[in-house]
C-alpha positions as CSV (number, residue, x, y, z in Angstrom):
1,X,-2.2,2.0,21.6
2,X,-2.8,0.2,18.3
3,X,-0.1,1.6,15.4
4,X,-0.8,2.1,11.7
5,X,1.1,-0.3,9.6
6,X,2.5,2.0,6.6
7,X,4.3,1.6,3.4
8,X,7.1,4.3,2.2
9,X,7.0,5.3,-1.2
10,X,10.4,6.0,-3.1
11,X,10.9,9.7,-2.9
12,X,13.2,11.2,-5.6
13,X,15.1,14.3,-4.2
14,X,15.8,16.8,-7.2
15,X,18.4,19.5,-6.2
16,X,18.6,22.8,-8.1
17,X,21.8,24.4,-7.0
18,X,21.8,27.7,-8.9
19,X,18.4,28.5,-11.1
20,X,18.1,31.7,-13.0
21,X,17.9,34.8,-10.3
22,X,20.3,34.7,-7.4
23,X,23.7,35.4,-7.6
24,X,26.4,35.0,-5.1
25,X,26.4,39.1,-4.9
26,X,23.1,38.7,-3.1
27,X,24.3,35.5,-1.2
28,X,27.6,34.2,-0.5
29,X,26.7,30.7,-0.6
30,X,25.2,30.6,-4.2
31,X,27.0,28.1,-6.0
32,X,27.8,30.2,-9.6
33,X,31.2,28.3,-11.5
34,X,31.5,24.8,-12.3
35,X,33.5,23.7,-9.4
36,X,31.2,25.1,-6.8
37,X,28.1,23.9,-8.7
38,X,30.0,20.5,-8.4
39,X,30.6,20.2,-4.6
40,X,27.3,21.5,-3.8
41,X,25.7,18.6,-5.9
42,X,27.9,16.2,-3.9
43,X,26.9,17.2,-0.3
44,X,23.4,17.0,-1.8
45,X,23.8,13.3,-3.6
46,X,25.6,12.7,0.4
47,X,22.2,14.0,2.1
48,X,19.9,11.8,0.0
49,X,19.5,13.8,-3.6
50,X,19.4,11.5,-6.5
51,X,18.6,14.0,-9.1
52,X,20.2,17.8,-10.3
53,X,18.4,20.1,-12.3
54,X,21.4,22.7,-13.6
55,X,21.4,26.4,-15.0
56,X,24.9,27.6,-16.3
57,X,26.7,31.4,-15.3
58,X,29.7,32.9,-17.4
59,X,32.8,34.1,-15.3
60,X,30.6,37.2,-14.6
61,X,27.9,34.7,-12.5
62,X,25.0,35.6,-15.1
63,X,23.2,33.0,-16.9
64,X,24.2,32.3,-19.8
65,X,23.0,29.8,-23.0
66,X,26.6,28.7,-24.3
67,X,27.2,25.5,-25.2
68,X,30.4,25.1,-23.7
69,X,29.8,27.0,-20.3
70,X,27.0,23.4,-20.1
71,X,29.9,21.6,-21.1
72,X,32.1,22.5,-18.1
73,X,29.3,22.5,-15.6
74,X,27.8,18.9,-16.6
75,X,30.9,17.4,-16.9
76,X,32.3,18.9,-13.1
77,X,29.0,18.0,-11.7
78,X,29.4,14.0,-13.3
79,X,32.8,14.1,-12.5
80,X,32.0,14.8,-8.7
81,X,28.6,12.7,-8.6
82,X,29.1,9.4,-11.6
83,X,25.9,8.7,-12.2
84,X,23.3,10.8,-11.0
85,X,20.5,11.9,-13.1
86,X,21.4,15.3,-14.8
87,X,19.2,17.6,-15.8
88,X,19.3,20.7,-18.3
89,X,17.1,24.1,-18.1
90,X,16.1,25.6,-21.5
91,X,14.6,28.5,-19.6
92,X,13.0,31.5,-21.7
93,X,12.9,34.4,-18.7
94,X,16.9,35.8,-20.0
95,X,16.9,34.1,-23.2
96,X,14.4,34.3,-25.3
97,X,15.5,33.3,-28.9
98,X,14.5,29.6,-29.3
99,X,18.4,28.8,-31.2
100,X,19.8,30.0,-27.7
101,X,17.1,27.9,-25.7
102,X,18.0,24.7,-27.5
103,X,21.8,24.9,-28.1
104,X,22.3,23.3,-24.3
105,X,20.6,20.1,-26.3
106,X,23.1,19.7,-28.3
107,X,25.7,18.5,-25.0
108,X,26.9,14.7,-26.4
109,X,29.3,12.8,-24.3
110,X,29.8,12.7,-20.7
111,X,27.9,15.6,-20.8
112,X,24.9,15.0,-22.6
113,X,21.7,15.2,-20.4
114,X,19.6,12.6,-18.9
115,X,16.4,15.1,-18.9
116,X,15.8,19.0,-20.0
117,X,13.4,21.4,-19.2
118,X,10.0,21.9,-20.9
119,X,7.9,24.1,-19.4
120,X,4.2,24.1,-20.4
121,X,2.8,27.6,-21.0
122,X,3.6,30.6,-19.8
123,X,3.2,33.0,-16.5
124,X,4.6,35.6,-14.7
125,X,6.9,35.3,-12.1
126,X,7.3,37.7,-9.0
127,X,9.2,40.6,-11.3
128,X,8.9,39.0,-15.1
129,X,7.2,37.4,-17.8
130,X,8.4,33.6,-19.3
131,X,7.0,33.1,-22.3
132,X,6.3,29.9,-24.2
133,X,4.7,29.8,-27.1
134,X,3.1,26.9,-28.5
135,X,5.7,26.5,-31.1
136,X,8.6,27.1,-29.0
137,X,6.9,23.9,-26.7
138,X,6.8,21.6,-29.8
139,X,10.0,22.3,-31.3
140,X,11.8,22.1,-28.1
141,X,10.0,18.8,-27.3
142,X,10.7,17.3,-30.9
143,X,14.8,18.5,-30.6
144,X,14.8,16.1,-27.0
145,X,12.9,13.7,-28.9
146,X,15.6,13.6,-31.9
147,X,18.5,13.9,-29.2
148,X,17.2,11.1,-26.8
149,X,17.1,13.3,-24.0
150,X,13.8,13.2,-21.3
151,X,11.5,16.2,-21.3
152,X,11.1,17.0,-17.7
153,X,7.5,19.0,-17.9
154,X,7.4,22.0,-16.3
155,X,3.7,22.3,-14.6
156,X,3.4,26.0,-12.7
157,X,-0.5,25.7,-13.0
158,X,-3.9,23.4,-13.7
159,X,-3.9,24.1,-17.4
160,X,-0.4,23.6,-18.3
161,X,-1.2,20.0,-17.3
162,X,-4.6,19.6,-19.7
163,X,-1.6,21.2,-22.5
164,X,0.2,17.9,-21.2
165,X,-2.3,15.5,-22.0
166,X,-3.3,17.4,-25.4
167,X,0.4,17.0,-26.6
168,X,0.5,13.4,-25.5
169,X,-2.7,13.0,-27.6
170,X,-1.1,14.3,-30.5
171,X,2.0,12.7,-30.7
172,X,4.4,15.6,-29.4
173,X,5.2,14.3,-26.1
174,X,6.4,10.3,-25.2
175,X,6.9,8.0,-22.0
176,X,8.6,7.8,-20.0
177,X,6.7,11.2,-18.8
178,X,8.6,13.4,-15.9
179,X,7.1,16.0,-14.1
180,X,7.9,18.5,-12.0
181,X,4.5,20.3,-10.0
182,X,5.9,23.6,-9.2
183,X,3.6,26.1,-6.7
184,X,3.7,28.8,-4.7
185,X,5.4,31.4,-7.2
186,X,4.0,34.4,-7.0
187,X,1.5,34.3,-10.1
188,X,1.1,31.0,-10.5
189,X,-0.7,28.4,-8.3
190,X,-0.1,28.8,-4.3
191,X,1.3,25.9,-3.1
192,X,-1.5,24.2,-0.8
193,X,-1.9,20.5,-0.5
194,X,-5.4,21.0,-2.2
195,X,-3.5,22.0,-4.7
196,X,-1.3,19.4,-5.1
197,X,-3.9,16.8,-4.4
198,X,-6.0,18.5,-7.3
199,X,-3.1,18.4,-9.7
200,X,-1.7,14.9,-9.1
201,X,-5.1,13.6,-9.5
202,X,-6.0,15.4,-12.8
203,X,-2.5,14.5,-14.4
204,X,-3.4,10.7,-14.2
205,X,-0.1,9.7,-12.0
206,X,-0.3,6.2,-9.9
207,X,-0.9,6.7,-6.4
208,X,-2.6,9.8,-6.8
209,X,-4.7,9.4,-4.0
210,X,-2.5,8.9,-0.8
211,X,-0.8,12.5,-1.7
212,X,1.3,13.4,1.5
213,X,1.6,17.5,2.0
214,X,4.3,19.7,2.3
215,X,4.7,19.2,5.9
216,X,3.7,15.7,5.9
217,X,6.7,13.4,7.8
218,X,7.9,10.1,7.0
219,X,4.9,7.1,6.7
220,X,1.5,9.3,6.8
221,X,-1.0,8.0,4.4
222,X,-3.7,10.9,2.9
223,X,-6.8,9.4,1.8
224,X,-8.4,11.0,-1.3
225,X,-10.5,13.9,-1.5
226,X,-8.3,15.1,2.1
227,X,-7.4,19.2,2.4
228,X,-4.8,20.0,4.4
229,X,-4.0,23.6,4.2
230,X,-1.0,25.4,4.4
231,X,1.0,25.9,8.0
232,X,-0.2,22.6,9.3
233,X,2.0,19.8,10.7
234,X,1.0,16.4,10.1
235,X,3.7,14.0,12.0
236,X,4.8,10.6,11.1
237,X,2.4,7.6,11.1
238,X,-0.8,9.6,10.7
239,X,-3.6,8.6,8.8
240,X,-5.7,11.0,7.4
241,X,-9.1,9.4,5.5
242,X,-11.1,10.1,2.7
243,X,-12.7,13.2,2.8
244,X,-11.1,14.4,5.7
245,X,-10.6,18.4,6.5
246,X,-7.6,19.9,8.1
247,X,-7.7,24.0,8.3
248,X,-4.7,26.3,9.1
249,X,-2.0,26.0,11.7
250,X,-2.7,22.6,12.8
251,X,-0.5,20.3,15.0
252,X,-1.1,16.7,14.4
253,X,1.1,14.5,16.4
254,X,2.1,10.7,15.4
255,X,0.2,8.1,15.3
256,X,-3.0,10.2,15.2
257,X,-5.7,9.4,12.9
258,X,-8.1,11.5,11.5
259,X,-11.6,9.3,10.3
260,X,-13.3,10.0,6.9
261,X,-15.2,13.3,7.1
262,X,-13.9,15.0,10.3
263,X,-13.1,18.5,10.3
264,X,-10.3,20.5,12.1
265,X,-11.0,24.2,12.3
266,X,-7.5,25.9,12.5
267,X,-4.9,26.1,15.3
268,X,-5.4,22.8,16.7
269,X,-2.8,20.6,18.4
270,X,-3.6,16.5,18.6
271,X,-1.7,15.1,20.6
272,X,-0.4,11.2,19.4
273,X,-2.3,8.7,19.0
274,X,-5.7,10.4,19.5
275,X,-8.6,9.5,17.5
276,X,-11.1,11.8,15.6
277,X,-14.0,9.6,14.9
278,X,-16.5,10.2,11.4
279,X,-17.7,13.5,10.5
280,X,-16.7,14.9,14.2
281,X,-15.9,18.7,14.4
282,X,-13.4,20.0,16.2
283,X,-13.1,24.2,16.2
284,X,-10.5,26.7,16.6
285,X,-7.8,26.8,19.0
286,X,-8.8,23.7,20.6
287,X,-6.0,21.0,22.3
288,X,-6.6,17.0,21.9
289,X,-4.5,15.6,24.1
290,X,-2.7,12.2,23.6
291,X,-4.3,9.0,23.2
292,X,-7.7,10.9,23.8
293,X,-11.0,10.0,21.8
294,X,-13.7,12.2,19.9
295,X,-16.7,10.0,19.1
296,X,-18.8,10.0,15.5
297,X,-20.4,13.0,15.0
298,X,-19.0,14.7,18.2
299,X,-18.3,19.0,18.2
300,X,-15.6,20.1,19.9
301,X,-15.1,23.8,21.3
302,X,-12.8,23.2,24.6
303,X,-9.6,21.1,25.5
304,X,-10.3,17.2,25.3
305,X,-7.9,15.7,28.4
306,X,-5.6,13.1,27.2
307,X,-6.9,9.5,27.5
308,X,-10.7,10.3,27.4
309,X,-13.4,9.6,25.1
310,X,-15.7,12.5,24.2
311,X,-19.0,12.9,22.7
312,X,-22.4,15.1,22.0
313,X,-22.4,18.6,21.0
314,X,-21.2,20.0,22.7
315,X,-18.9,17.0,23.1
316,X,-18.3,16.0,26.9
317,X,-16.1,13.6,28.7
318,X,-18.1,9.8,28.6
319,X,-15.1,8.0,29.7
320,X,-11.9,8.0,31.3
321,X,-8.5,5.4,30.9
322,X,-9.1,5.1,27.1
323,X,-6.1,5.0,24.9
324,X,-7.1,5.8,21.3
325,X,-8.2,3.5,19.4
C-alpha cells in the first residue's frame, strides 16, 4: 500500500485554565487562586501547551479586574512556567467600565503580558450579552499599542474578522497579528470545519488551504474548498482533496484518501488505506473496507469488501486482491 508523505505544521497549544464562568463551587478541579492557576499551567506546559490565556478571581473565586490580583497570578504562573507566552483577558461580560477593562495593561515587570485580549464585536453568549463598542475596541487596541503588549483578536464570528481587516486598514491594529477563531458558543458561529475553513480563508492567514478539522489526527492534509462536518473522524495520514465532501458521523481510517470531488453521505466507516476515486458517491451507512477501491464516478449504496475495486452505479465488485492505490 503506497503512504502519503506529509509535513506537520507547528501547532501552538493555548491553555485557558480559569475563564470567566466556572467556579470551583460548580467543579472541584477549577483552578481559582494564584497557586492553583500556577500548577495547572505547569502540567499543561508538561503536556505540550506553549501558551496561557489567564482571567484573575479575588479570595472569594469571582473575577475580578484589580491590578494586583494580575499581579499575583502572572507572576505565580511565570514563576512555575519561565518563559511561556502569557496572556491577559480584558473581558467586558462582568466588567463593563472600560478603566476596569484596561487597568490589567498596566502589569510592568515580570508580570507584564506578552499578549491581551481584544475581542472584535459583540454577541451573546449562552446566558449574557458582551458588549464591545467600537470605541472600547480602539482605545483598548491603542493602550496595547502604547504598552508594547500583542493584541490577541478575539474572532467569535465572520464579520468580526472583515472589523479586523478594516482596523488594519486604518491604522488601529499592527503585526505581528494573533488570532484566536473561537466557535461553537451558543450564539455565535457553530463550530464546523466549513466553518473554520471559511474563516481562515477570508482572514488572509498562510496555509489557509490545507485546514485540518477538529477531529483531524496528526499528518492529514485538507485540500481547499473540503467540508468535513461535525462528528466525523478523519485519522492520521489522510488526504482529503480539493473539493471533497465528508457528511456527518464519518469514520475515516489512516492512510485513506479521499480524491477531489467525492462525496461521503453520513455514517460511513473507511477502512485504511482505501481509495475513493473523482467525484464517486458513497451514501449513508455504508462500510469501505481496508485497502478497498471505489473507481471515478462510481455510487455506492452497500458494503465495498476490503481489497476490491468497485465501479458503475450501482457500483459492483470488478476486481479482487487490489490494495488501494
Amino acid at each position: 500500500m503506497r503512504r502519503q508523505e506529509t509535513t506537520v505544521q507547528p501547532l501552538v497549544i493555548t491553555l485557558a485554565p480559569t475563564g470567566m464562568v466556572p467556579r470551583q463551587r460548580d467543579h472541584v478541579f477549577v483552578p481559582e487562586q494564584p497557586d492553583q492557576i500556577a500548577a495547572d499551567v505547569r502540567r499543561a506546559v508538561d503536556l505540550g501547551a506553549s501558551c496561557v490565556h489567564l482571567h484573575a478571581r479575588d479570595e472569594h473565586g469571582d473575577p475580578t479586574y484589580l491590578l494586583e490580583k494580575h499581579r499575583e497570578v502572572v507572576t505565580a504562573v511565570r514563576d512555575a512556567v519561565p518563559g511561556i507566552v502569557v496572556s491577559v483577558s480584558t473581558s467586558g461580560r462582568v466588567h463593563k467600565d472600560f478603566r476596569q477593562r484596561a487597568e490589567v495593561l498596566d502589569l510592568d515587570g515580570i508580570a507584564k503580558p506578552d499578549l491581551a485580549s481584544l475581542t472584535l464585536g459583540s454577541m451573546n453568549f449562552a446566558t449574557q450579552p458582551s458588549v464591545n463598542s467600537p470605541d472600547t475596541i480602539r482605545g483598548l487596541a491603542e493602550a496595547m499599542r502604547e504598552r508594547g503588549i500583542v493584541p490577541e483578536l478575539e474572532i467569535f464570528d465572520f464579520g468580526m474578522i472583515d472589523y479586523a481587516h478594516y482596523l488594519i486598514g486604518r491604522g488601529v491594529l499592527h503585526p505581528p497579528f494573533v488570532c484566536n477563531l473561537l466557535l461553537g458558543s451558543l450564539g455565535t458561529s457553530a463550530a464546523t470545519a466549513h466553518n473554520l475553513w471559511v474563516w481562515v480563508r477570508h482572514s488572509g492567514a498562510p496555509e489557509c488551504d490545507r485546514v485540518a478539522a477538529g477531529d483531524a489526527e496528526c499528518g492529514a492534509v485538507i485540500g481547499a474548498g473540503v467540508i468535513v462536518a461535525s462528528n466525523t473522524v478523519v485519522g492520521p495520514h489522510v488526504l482529503l482533496n480539493r473539493g471533497a465532501n465528508v457528511g456527518y458521523d464519518n469514520w475515516l481510517g489512516e492512510f485513506v484518501t479521499i480524491a477531489p470531488g467525492a462525496t461521503l453521505a453520513g455514517g460511513i466507516v473507511v477502512g485504511a488505506g482505501a481509495y475513493i476515486g473523482v467525484g464517486a458517491v458513497v451514501r449513508d451507512h455504508v462500510t469501505i473496507g481496508a485497502g478497498a477501491v471505489v473507481a471515478a464516478g462510481a455510487v455506492v449504496v452497500k458494503p465495498v469488501e476490503p481489497n476490491v475495486l468497485v465501479a458503475g452505479c450501482p457500483a459492483t465488485v470488478m476486481r479482487r486482491g487490489v490494495d488501494g492505490l
